[in-house]
mmJSON file of the N, C-alpha and C atoms, coordinates in Angstrom:
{"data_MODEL":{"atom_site":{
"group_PDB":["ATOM","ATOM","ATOM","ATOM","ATOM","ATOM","ATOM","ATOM","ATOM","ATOM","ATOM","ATOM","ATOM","ATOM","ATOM","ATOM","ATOM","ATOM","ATOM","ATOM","ATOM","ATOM","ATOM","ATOM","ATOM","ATOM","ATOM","ATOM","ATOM","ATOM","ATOM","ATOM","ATOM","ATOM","ATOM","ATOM","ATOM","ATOM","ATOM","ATOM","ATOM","ATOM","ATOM","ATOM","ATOM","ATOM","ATOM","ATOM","ATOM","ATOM","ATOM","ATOM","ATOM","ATOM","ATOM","ATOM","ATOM","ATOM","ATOM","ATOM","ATOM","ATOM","ATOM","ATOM","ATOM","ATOM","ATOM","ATOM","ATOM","ATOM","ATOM","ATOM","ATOM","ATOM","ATOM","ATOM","ATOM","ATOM","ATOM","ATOM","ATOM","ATOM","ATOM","ATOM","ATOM","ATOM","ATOM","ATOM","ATOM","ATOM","ATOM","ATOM","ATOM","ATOM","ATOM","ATOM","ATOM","ATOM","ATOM","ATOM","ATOM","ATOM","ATOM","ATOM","ATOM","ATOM","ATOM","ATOM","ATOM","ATOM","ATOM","ATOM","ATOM","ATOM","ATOM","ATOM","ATOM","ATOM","ATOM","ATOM","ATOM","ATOM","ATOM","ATOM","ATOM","ATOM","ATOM","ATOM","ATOM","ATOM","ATOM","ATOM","ATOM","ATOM","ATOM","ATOM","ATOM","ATOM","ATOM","ATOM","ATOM","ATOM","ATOM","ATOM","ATOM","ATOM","ATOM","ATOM","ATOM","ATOM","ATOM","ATOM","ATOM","ATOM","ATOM","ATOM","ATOM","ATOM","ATOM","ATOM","ATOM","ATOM","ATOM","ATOM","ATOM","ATOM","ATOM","ATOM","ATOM","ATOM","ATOM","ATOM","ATOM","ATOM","ATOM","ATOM","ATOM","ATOM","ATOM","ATOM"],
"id":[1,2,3,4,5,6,7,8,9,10,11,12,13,14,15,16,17,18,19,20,21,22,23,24,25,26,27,28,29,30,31,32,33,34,35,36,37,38,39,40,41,42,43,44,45,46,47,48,49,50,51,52,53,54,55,56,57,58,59,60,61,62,63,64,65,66,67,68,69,70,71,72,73,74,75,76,77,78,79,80,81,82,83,84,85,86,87,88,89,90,91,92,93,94,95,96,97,98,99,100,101,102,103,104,105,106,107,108,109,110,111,112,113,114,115,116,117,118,119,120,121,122,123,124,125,126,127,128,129,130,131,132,133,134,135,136,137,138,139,140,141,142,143,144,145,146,147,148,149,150,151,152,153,154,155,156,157,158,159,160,161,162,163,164,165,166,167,168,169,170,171,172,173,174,175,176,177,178,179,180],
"type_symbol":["N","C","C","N","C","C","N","C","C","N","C","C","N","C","C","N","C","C","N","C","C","N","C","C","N","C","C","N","C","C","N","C","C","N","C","C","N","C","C","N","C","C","N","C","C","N","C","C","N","C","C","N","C","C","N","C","C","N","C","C","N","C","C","N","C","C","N","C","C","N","C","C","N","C","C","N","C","C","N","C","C","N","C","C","N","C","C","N","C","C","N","C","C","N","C","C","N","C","C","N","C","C","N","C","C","N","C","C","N","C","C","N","C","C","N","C","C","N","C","C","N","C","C","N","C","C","N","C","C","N","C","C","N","C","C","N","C","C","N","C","C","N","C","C","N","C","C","N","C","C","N","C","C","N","C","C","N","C","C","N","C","C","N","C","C","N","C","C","N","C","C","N","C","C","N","C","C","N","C","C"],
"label_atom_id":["N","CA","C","N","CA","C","N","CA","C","N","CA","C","N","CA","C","N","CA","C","N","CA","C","N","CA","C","N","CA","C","N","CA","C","N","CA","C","N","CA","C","N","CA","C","N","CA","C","N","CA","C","N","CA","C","N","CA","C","N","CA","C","N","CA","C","N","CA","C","N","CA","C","N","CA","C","N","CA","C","N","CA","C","N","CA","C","N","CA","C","N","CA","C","N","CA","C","N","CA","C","N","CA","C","N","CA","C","N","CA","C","N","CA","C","N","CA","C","N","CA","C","N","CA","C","N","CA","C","N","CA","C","N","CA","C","N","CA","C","N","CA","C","N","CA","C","N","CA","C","N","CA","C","N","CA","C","N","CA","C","N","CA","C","N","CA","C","N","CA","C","N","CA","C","N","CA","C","N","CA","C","N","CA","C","N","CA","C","N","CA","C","N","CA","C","N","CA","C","N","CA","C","N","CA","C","N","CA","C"],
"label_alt_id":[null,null,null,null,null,null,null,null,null,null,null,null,null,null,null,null,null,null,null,null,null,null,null,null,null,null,null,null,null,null,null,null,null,null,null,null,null,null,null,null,null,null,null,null,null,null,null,null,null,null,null,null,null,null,null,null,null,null,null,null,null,null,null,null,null,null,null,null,null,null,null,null,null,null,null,null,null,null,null,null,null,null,null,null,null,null,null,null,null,null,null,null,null,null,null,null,null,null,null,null,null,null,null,null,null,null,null,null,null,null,null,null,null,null,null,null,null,null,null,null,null,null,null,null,null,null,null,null,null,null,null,null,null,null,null,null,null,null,null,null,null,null,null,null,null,null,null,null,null,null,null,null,null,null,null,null,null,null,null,null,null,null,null,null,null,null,null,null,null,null,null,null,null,null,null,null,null,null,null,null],
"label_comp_id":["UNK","UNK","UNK","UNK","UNK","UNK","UNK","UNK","UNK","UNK","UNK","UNK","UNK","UNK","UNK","UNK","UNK","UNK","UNK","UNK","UNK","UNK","UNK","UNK","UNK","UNK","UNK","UNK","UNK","UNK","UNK","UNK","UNK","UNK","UNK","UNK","UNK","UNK","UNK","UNK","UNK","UNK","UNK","UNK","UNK","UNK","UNK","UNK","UNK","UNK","UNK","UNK","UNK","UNK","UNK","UNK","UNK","UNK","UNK","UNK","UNK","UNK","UNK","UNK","UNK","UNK","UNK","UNK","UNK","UNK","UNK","UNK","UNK","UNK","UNK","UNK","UNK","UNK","UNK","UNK","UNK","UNK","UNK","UNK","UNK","UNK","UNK","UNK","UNK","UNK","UNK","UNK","UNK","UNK","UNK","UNK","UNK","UNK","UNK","UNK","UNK","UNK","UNK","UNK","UNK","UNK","UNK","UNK","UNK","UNK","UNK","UNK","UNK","UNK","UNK","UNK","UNK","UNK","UNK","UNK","UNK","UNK","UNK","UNK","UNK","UNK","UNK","UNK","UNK","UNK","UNK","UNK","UNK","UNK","UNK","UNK","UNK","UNK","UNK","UNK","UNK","UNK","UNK","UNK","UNK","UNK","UNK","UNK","UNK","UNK","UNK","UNK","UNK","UNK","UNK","UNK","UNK","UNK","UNK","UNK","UNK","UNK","UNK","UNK","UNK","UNK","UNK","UNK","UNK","UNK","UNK","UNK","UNK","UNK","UNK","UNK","UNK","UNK","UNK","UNK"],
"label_asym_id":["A","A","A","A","A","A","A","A","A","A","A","A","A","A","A","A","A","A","A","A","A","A","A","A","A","A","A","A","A","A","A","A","A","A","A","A","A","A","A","A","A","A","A","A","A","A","A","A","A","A","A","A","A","A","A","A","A","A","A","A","A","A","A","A","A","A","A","A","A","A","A","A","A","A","A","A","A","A","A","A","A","A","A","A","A","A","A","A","A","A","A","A","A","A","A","A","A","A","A","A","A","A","A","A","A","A","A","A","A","A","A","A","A","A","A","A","A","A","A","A","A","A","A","A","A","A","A","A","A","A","A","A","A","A","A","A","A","A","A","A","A","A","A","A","A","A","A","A","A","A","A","A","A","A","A","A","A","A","A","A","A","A","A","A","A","A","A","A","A","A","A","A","A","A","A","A","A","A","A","A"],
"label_entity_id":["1","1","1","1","1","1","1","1","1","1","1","1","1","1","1","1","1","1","1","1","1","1","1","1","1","1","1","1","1","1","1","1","1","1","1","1","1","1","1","1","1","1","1","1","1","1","1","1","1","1","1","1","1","1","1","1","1","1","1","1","1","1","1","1","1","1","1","1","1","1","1","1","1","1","1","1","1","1","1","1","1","1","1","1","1","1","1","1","1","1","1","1","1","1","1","1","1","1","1","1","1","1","1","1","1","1","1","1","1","1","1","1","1","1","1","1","1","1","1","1","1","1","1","1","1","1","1","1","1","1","1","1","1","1","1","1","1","1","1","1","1","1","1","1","1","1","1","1","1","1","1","1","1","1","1","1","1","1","1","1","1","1","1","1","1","1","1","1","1","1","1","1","1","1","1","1","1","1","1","1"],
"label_seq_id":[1,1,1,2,2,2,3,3,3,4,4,4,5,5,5,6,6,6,7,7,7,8,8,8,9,9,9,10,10,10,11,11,11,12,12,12,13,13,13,14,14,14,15,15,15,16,16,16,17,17,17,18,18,18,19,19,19,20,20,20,21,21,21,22,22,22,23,23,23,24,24,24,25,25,25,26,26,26,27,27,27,28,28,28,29,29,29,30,30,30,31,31,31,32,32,32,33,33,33,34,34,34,35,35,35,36,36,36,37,37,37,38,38,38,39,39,39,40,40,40,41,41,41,42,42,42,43,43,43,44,44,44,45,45,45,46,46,46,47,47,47,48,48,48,49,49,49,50,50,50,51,51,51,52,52,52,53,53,53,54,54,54,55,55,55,56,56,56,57,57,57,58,58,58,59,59,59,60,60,60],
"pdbx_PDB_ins_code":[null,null,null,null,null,null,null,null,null,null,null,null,null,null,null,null,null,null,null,null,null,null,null,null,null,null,null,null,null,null,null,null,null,null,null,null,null,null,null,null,null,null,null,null,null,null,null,null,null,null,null,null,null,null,null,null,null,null,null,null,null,null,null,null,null,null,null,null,null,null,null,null,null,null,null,null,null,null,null,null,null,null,null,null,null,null,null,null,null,null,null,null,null,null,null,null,null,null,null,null,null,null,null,null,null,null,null,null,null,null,null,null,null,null,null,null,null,null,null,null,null,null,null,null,null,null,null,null,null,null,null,null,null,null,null,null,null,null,null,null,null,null,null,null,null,null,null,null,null,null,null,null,null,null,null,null,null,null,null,null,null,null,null,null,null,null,null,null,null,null,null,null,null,null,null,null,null,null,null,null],
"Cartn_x":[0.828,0.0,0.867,1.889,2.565,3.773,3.928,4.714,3.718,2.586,2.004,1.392,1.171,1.217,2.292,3.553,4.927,4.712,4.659,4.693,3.766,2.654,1.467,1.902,2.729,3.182,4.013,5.282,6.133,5.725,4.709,4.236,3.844,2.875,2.336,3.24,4.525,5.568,5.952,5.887,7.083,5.971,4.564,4.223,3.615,4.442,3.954,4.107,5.752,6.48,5.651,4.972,4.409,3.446,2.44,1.384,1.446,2.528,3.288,3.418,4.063,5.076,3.567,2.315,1.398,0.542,0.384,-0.401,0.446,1.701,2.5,2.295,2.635,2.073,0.495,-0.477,-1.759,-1.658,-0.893,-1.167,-0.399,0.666,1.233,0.661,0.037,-1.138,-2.164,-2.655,-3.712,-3.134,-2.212,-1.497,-1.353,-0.458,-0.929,-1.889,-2.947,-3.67,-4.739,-4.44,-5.472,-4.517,-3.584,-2.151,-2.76,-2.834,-3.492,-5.132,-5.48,-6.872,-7.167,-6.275,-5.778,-5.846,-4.482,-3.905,-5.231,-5.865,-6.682,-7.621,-8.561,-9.562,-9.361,-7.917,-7.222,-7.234,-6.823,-7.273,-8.587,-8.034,-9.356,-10.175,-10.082,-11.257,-12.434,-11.84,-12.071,-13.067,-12.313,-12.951,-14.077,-14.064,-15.335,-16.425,-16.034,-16.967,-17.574,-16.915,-17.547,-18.557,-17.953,-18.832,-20.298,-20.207,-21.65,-22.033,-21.459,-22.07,-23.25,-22.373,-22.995,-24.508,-24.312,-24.781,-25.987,-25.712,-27.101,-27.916,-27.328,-28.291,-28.706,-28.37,-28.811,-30.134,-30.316,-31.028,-32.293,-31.829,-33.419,-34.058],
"Cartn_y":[-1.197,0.0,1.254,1.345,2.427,2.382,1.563,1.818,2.036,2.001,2.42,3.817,4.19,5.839,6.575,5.826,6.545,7.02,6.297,5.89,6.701,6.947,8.125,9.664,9.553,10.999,11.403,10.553,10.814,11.19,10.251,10.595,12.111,12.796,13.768,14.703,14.236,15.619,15.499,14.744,14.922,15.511,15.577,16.29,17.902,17.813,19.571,20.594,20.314,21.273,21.065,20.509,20.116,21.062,21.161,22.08,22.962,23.562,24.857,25.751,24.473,24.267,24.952,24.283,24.262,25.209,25.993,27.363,28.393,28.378,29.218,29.147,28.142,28.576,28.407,27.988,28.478,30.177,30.421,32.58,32.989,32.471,33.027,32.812,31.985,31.768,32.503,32.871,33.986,35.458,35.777,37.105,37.45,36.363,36.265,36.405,35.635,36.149,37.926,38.226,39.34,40.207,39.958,41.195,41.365,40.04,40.218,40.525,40.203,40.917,42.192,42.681,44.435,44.878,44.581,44.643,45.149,43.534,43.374,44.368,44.627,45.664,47.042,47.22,48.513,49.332,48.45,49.275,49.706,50.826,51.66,51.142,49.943,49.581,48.286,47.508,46.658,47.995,48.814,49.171,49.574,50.357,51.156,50.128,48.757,47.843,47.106,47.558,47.211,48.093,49.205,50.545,50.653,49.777,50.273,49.325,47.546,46.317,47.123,47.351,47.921,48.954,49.863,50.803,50.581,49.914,49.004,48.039,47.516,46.63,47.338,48.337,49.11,50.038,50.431,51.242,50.094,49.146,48.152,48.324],
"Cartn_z":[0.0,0.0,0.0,0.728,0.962,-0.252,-0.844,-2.209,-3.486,-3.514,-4.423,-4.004,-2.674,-2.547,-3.231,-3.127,-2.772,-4.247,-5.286,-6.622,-7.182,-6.833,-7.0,-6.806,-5.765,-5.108,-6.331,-6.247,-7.41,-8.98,-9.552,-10.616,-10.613,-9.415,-9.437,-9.173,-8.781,-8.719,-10.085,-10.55,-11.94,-13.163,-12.987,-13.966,-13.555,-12.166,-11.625,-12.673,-13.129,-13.988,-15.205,-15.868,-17.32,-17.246,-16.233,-15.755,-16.049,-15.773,-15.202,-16.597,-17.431,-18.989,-19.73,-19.649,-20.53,-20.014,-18.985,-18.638,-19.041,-19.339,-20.013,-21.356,-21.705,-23.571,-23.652,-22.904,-23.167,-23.104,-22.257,-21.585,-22.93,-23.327,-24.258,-25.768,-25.721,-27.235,-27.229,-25.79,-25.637,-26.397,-25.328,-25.847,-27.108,-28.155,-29.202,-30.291,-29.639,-30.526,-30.315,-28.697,-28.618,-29.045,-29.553,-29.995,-31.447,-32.052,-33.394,-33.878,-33.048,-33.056,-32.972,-31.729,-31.835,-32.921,-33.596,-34.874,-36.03,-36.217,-37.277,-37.153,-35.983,-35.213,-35.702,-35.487,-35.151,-36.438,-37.93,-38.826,-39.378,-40.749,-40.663,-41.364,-42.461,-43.515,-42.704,-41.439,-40.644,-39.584,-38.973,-38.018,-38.553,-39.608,-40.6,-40.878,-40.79,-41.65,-40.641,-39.201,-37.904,-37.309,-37.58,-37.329,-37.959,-39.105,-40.099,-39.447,-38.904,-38.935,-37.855,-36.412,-35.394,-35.833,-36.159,-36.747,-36.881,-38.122,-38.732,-38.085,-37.076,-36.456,-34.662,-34.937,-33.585,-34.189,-35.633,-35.828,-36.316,-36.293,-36.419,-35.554],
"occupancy":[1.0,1.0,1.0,1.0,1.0,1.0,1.0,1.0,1.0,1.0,1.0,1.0,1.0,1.0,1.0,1.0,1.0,1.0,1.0,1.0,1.0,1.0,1.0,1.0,1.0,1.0,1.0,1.0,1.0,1.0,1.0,1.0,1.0,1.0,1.0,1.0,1.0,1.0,1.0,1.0,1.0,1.0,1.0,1.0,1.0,1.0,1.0,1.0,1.0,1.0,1.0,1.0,1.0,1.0,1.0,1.0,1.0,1.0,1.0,1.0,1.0,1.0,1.0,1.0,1.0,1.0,1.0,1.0,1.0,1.0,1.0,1.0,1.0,1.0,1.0,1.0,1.0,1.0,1.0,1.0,1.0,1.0,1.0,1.0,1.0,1.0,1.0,1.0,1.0,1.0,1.0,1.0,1.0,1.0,1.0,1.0,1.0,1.0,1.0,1.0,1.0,1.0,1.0,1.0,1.0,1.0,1.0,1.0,1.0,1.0,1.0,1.0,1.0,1.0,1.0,1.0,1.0,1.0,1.0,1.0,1.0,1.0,1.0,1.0,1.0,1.0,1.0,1.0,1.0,1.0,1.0,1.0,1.0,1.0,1.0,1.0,1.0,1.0,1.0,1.0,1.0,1.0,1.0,1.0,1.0,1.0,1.0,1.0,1.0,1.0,1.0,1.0,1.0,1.0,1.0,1.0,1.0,1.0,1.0,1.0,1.0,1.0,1.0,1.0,1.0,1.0,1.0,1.0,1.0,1.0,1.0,1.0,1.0,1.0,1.0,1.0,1.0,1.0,1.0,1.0],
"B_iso_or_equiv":[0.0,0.0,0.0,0.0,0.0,0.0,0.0,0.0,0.0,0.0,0.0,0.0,0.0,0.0,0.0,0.0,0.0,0.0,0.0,0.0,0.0,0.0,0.0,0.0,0.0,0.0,0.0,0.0,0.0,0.0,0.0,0.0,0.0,0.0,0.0,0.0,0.0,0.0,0.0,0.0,0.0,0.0,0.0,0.0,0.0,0.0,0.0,0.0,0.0,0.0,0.0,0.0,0.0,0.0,0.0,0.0,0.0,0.0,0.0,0.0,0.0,0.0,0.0,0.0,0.0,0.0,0.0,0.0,0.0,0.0,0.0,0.0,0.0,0.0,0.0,0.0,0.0,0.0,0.0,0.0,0.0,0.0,0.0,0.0,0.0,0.0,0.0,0.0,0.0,0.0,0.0,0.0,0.0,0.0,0.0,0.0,0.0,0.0,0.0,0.0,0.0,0.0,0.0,0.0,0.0,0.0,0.0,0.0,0.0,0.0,0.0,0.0,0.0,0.0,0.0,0.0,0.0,0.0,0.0,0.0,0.0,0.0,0.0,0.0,0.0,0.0,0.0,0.0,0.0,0.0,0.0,0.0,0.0,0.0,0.0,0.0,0.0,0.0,0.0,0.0,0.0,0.0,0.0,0.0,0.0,0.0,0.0,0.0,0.0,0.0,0.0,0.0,0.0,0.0,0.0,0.0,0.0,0.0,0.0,0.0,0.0,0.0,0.0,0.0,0.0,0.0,0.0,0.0,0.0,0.0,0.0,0.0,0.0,0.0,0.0,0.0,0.0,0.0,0.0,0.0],
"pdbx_formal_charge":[null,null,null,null,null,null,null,null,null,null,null,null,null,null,null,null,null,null,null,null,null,null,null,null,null,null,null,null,null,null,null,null,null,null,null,null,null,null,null,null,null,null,null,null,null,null,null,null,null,null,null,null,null,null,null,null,null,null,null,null,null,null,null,null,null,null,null,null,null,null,null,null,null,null,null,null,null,null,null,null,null,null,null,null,null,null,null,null,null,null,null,null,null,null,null,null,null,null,null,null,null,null,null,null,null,null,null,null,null,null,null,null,null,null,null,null,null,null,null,null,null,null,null,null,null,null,null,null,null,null,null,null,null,null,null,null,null,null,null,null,null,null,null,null,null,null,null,null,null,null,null,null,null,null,null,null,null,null,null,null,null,null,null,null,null,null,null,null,null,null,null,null,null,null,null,null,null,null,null,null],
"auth_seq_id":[1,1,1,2,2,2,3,3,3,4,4,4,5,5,5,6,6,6,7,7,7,8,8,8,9,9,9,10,10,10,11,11,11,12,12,12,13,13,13,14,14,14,15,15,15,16,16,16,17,17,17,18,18,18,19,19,19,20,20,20,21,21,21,22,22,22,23,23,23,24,24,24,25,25,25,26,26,26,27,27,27,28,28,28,29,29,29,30,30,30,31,31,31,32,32,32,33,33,33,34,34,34,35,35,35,36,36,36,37,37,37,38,38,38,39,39,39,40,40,40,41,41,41,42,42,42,43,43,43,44,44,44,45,45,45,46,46,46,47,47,47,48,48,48,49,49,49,50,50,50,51,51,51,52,52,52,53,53,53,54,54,54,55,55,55,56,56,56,57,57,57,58,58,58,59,59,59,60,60,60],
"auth_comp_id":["UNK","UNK","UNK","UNK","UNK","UNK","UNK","UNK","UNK","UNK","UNK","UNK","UNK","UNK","UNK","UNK","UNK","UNK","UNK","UNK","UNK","UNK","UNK","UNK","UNK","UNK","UNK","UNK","UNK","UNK","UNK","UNK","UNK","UNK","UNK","UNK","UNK","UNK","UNK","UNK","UNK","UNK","UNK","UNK","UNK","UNK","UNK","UNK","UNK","UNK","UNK","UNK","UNK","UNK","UNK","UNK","UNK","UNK","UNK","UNK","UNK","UNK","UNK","UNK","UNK","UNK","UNK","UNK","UNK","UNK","UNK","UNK","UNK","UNK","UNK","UNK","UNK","UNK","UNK","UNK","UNK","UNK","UNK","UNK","UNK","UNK","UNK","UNK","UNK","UNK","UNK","UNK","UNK","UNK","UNK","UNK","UNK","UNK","UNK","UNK","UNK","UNK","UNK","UNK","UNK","UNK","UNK","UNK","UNK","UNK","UNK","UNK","UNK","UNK","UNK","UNK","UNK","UNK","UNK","UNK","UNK","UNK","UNK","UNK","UNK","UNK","UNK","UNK","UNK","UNK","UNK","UNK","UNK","UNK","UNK","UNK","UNK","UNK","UNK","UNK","UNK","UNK","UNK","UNK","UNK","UNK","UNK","UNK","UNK","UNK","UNK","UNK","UNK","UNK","UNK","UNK","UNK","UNK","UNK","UNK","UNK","UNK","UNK","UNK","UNK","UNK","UNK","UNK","UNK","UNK","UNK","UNK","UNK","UNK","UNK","UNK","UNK","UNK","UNK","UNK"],
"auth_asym_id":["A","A","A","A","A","A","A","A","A","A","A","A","A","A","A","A","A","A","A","A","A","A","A","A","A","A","A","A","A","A","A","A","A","A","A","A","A","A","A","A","A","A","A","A","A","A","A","A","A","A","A","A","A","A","A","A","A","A","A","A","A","A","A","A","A","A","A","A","A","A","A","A","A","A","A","A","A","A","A","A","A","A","A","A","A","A","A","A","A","A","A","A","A","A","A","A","A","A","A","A","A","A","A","A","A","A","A","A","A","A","A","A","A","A","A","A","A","A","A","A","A","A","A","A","A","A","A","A","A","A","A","A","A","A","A","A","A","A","A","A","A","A","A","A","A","A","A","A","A","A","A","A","A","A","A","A","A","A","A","A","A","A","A","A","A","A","A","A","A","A","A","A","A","A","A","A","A","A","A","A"],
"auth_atom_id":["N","CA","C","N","CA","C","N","CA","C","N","CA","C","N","CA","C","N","CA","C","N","CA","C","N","CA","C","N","CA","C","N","CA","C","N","CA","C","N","CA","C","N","CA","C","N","CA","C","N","CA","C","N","CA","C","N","CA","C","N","CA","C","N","CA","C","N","CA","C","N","CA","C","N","CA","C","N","CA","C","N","CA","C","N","CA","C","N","CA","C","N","CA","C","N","CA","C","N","CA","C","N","CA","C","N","CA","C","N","CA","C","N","CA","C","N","CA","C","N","CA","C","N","CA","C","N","CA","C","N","CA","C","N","CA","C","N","CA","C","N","CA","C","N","CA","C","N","CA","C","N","CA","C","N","CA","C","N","CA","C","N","CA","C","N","CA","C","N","CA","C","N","CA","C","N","CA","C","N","CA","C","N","CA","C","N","CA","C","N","CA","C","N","CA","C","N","CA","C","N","CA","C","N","CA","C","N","CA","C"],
"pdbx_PDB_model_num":[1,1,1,1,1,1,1,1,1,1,1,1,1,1,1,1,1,1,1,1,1,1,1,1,1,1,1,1,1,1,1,1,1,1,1,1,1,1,1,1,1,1,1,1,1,1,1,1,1,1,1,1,1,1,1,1,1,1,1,1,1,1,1,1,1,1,1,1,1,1,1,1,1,1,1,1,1,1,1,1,1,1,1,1,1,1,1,1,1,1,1,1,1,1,1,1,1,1,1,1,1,1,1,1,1,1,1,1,1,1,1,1,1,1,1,1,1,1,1,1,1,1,1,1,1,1,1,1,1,1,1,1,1,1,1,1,1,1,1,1,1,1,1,1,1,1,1,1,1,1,1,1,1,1,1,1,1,1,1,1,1,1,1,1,1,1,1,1,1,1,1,1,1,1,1,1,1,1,1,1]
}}}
């Protein structure tokens, strides 16, 4: 019993760091993409074509 705890414990330390590994490039795939969404948003033929989308369906 107590070597298959031991063996459980261990497994769960050794994939602490993996955790760790993969909430970092999830945060950093986020960033990514709201950097490019900025981006895309940010110009003027996109923002304009957002502006009318809005526009138009507020004046219904």
């Amino acid at each position: 019993m107590n070597s298959t705890l031991s063996r459980l414990r261990e497994g769960l330390d050794e994939e602490q760091g993996s955790t760790t590994a993969e909430f970092a490039m999830v945060t950093l795939a986020a960033v990514a993409f709201a950097g490019l969404l900025i981006s895309i948003l940010s110009s003027g033929d996109v923002r304009g074509m957002l502006m009318g989308l809005i526009s138009k369906a507020l004046s219904l």
